[in-house]
C-alpha positions as CSV (number, residue, x, y, z in Angstrom):
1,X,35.9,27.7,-36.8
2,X,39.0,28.6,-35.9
3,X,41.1,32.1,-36.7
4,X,44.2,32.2,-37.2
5,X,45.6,33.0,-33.8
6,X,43.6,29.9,-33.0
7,X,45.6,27.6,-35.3
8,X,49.0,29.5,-34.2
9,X,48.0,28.8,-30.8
10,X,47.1,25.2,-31.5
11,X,49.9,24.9,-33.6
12,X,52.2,25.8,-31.2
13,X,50.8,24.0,-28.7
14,X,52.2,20.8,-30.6
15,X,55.8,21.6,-29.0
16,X,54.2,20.8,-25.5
17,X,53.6,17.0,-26.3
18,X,55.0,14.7,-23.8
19,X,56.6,12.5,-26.3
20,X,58.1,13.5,-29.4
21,X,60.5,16.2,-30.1
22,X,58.7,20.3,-29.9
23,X,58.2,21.4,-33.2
24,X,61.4,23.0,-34.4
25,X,60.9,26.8,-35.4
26,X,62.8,26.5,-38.5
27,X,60.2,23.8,-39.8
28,X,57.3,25.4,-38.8
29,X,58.3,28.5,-40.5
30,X,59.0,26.1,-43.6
31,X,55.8,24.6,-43.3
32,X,53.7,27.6,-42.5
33,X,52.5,28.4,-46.3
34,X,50.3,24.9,-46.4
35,X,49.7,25.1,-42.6
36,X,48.2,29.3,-44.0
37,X,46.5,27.7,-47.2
38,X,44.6,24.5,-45.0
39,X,43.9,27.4,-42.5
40,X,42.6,29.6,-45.5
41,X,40.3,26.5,-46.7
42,X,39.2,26.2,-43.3
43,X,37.4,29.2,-42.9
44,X,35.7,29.0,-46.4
45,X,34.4,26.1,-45.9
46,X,33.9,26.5,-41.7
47,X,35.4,23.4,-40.8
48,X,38.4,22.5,-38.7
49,X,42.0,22.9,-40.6
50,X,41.9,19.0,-39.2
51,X,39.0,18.1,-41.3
52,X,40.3,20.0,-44.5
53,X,43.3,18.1,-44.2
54,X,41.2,14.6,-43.4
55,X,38.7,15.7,-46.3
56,X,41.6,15.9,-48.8
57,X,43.1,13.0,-48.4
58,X,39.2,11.2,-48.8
59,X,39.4,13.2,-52.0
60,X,41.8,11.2,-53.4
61,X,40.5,8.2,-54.2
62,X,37.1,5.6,-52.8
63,X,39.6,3.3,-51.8
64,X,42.0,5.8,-50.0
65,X,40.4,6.0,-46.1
66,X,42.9,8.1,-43.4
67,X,42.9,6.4,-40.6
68,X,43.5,9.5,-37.8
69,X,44.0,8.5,-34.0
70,X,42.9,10.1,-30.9
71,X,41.8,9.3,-27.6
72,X,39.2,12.1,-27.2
73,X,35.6,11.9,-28.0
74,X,35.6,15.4,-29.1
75,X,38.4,15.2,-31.8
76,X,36.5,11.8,-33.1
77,X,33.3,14.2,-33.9
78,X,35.1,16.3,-35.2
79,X,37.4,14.2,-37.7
80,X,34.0,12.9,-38.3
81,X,33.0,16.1,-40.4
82,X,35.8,15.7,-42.8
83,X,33.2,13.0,-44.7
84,X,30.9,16.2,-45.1
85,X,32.9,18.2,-46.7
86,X,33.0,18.6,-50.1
87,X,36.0,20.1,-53.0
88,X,35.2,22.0,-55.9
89,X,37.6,20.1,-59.4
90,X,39.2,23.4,-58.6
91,X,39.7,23.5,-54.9
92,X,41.2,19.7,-54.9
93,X,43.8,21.2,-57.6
94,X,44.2,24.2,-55.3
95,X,45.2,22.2,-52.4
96,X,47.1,19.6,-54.5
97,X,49.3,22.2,-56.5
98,X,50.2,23.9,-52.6
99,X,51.2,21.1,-51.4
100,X,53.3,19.4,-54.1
101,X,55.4,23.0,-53.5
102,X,56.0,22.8,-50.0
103,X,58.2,20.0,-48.8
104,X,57.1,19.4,-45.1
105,X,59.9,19.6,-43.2
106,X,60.4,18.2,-39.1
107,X,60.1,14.9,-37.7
108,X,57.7,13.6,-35.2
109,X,59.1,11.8,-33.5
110,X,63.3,11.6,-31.6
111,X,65.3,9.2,-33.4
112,X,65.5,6.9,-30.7
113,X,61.1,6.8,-30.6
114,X,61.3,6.3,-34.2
115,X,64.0,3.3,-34.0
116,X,61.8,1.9,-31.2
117,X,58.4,1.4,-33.5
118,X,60.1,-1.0,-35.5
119,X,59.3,0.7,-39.1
């Protein structure tokens, strides 16, 4: 599990990519109450705020599958546990209600990366 000086540290550790653009400050602060409420879930739950956030979105629907990438073994176990995790009819609305209220702000990727994927 992870504390929360953990997930700053992680999060933070975001703006060292080697492609993409760091994670602007004024979005992280912008996004920090859903990045505090996964963390939150996290820790009740001891899981990963990955797999909360890969557990939610299985939550959604049976036909709804996230489809994360990595090229680690380690973070493939790990987004793994999302299946085992299981929301309370209250926890899902929880979630859901926080982040209907936050609009996620940053991009991930330079304009001229995102022009060059073709979407």
């Amino acid at each position: 599990m992870l504390a929360n000086q953990s997930i700053k540290a992680h999060w933070e550790s975001l703006s060292g990519w080697k492609i993409g653009p760091p994670v602007q400050t004024a979005a992280r602060k912008a996004n920090q109450t859903l990045i505090d409420l996964i963390a939150q879930f996290a820790e009740r739950k001891n899981a990963t705020p990955a797999q909360i956030a890969l557990a939610w979105v299985l939550a959604q629907k049976p036909w709804i599958v996230p489809i994360p990438g990595t090229t680690k073994l380690h973070r493939l176990t790990e987004n793994n546990g999302a299946a085992n995790i299981e929301f309370t009819a209250a926890e899902l609305q929880e979630l859901t209600a926080a982040s209907e209220q936050v609009k996620v702000r940053g991009t991930r990727y330079t304009e001229a990366m995102e022009q060059s994927t073709g979407l």
